[in-house]
C-alpha positions in Angstrom: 6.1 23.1 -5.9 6.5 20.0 -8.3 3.2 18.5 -7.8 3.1 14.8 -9.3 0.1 13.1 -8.5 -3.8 14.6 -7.9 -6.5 12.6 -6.3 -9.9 13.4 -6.0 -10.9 12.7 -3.1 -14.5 13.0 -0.8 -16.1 10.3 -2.5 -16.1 9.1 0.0 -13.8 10.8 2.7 -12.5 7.6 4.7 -11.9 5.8 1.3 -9.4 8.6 0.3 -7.1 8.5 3.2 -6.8 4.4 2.8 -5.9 5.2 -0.3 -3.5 7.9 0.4 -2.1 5.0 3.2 -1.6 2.4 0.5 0.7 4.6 -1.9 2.7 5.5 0.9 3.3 2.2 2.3 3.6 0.7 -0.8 6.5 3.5 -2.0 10.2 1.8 -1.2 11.4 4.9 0.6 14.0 5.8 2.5 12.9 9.0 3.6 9.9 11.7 3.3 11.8 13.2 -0.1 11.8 9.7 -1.6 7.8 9.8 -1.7 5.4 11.3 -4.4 4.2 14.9 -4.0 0.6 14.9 -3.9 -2.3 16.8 -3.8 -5.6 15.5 -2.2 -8.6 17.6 -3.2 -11.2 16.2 -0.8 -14.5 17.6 -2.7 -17.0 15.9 -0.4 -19.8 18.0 -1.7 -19.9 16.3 -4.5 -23.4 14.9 -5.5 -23.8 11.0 -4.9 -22.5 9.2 -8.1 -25.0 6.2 -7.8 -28.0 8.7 -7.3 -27.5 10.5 -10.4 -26.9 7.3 -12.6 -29.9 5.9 -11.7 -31.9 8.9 -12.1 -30.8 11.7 -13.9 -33.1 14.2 -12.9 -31.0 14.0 -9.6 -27.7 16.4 -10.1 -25.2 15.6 -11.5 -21.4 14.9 -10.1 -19.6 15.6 -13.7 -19.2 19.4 -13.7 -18.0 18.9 -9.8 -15.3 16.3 -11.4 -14.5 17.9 -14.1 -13.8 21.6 -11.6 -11.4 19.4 -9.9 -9.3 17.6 -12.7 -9.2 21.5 -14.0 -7.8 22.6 -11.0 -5.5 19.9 -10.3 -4.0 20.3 -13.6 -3.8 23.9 -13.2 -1.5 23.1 -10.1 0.7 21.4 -12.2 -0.1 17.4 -11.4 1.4 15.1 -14.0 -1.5 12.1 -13.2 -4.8 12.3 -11.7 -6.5 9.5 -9.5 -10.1 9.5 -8.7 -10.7 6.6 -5.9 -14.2 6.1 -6.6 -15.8 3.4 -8.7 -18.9 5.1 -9.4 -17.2 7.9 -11.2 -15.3 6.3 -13.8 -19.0 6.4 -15.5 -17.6 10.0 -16.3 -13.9 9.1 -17.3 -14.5 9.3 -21.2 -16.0 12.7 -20.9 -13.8 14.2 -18.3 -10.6 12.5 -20.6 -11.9 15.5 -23.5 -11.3 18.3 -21.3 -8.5 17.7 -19.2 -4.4 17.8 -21.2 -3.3 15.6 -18.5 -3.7 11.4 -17.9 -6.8 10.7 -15.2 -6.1 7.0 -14.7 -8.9 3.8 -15.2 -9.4 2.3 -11.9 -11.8 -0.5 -13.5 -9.6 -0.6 -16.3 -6.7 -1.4 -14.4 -8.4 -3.6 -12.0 -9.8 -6.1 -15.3 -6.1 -5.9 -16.8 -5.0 -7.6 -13.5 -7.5 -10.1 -12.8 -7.2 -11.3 -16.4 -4.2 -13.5 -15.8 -4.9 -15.0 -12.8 -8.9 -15.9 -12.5 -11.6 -16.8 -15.1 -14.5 -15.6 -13.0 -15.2 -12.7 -10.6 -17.8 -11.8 -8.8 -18.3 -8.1 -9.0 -19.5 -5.8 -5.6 -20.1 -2.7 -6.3 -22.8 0.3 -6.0 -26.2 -0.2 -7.7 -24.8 2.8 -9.9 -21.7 1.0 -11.0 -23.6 -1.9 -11.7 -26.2 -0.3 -13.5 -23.6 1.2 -16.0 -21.9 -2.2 -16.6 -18.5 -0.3 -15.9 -17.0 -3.6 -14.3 -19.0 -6.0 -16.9 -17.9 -4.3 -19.9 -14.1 -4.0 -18.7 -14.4 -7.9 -17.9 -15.8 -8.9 -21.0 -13.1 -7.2 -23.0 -10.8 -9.1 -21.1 -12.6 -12.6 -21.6 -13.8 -12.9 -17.7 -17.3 -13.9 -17.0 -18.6 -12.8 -14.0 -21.2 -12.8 -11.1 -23.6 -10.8 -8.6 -23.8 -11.1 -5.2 -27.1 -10.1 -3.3 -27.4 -6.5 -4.3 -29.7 -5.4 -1.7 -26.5 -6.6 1.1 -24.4 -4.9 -0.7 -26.0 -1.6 -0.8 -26.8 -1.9 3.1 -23.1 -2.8 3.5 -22.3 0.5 2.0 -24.2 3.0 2.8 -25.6 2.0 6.6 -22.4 0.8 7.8 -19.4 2.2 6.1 -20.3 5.6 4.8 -22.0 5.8 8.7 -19.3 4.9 10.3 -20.6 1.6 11.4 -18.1 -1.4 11.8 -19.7 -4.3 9.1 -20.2 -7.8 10.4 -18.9 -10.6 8.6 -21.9 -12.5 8.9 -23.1 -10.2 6.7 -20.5 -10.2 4.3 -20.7 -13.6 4.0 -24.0 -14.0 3.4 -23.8 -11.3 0.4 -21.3 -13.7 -1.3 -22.2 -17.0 -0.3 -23.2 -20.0 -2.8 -21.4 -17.4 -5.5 -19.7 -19.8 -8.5 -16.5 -17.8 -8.5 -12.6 -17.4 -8.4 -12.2 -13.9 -7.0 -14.8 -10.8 -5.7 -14.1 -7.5 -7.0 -14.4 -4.6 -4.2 -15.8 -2.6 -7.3 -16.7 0.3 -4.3 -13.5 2.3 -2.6 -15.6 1.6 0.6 -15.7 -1.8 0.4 -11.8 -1.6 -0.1 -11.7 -1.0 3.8 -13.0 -4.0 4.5 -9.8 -6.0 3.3 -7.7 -4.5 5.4 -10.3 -4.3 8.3 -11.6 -8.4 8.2 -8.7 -9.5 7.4 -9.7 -11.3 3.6 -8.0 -13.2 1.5 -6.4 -12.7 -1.8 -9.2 -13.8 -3.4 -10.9 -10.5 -2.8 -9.8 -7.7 -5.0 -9.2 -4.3 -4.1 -9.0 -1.9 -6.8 -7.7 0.7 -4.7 -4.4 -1.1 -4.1 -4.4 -1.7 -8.1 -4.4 1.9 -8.5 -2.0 2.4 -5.8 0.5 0.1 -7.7 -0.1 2.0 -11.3 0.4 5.4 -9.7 3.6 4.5 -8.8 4.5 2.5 -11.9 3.4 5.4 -14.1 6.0 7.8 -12.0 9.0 4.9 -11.7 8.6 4.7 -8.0 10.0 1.2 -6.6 7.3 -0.5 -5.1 7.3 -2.7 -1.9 
């Protein structure tokens, strides 16, 4: 088969069918053929991305990353996607060993906020933070940025999403509230849900649809 497009996917496993929903509703089609072949190779084993970045006794996810980009480019993908945050803390590494493009969620995500807001406030896994993956791709694109409440964050993650749990926007507000900013960054493919669940604004950004929109730039697909 002609195999285009390779997602890594499991991290976690509801994230990676929202994205899987947002490149195909946002493919122009006209019928199945017109959409992208793709390959979803749901690795929910891997180890927790934020748990090993903070403490690196803990094991590590990059050989379970770097298993899948092999095997996907063995199939024959053209473009891998990783819709995870967290792991773009192993995209330079991973980029050595694999003869095939593994696209830069973060980097995409600061390429587009640069010409439309001067300050972002960035939500994302303790992990994520702790790497400065967002800061540093702000910076190099001249956008300050600021935190939200950490600790809500993390509780809005992992005890409500990754359980299953519907999050309250009580909660959500108070995580962003008094925050001097022009946009928030859903820097966490779980907290991409919530868009589409609550109902937000334009104002907060979800790097997932980003992605979804480069994927099918980089293979000439008419968006909707």
């Amino acid at each position: 088969m002609n195999y285009e497009l390779g997602i890594i996917g499991g991290l976690g496993p509801l994230a990676s069918c929202y994205f899987y929903k947002l490149i195909t509703e946002k493919t122009k089609a006209n019928k199945d053929q017109d959409h992208l072949n793709i390959i979803i190779l749901s690795d929910a084993k891997t180890p927790d991305r934020t748990e090993y970045i903070l403490d690196n006794t803990k094991e590590s996810p990059y050989p379970y990353l770097l298993r899948d980009c092999q095997t996907l480019e063995k199939l024959g993908c053209k473009l891998i996607s990783i819709p995870c945050n967290t792991s773009s803390y192993f995209h330079e590494e991973l980029k050595k060993h694999i003869n095939i493009p593994i696209s830069n969620m973060i980097e995409n995500t600061a390429n587009y906020i640069k010409d439309k807001y001067k300050t972002a406030a960035i939500l994302a896994t303790t992990g994520t933070i702790t790497s400065k993956l967002y800061q540093n791709a702000l910076e190099k694109n001249g956008i300050k940025y600021v935190f939200p409440n950490q600790e809500n964050v993390m509780t809005i993650i992992y005890d409500y999403i990754k359980q299953g749990k519907e999050v309250p926007l009580t909660l959500l507000n108070d995580t962003i509230k008094d925050l001097n900013c022009d946009c928030y960054i859903l820097g966490c493919t779980e907290l991409s849900i919530l868009k589409e669940k609550l109902n937000l604004n334009d104002n907060f950004i979800d790097p997932l649809e980003i992605e979804a929109e480069k994927i099918l730039d980089f293979f000439g697909k008419e968006r909707l």
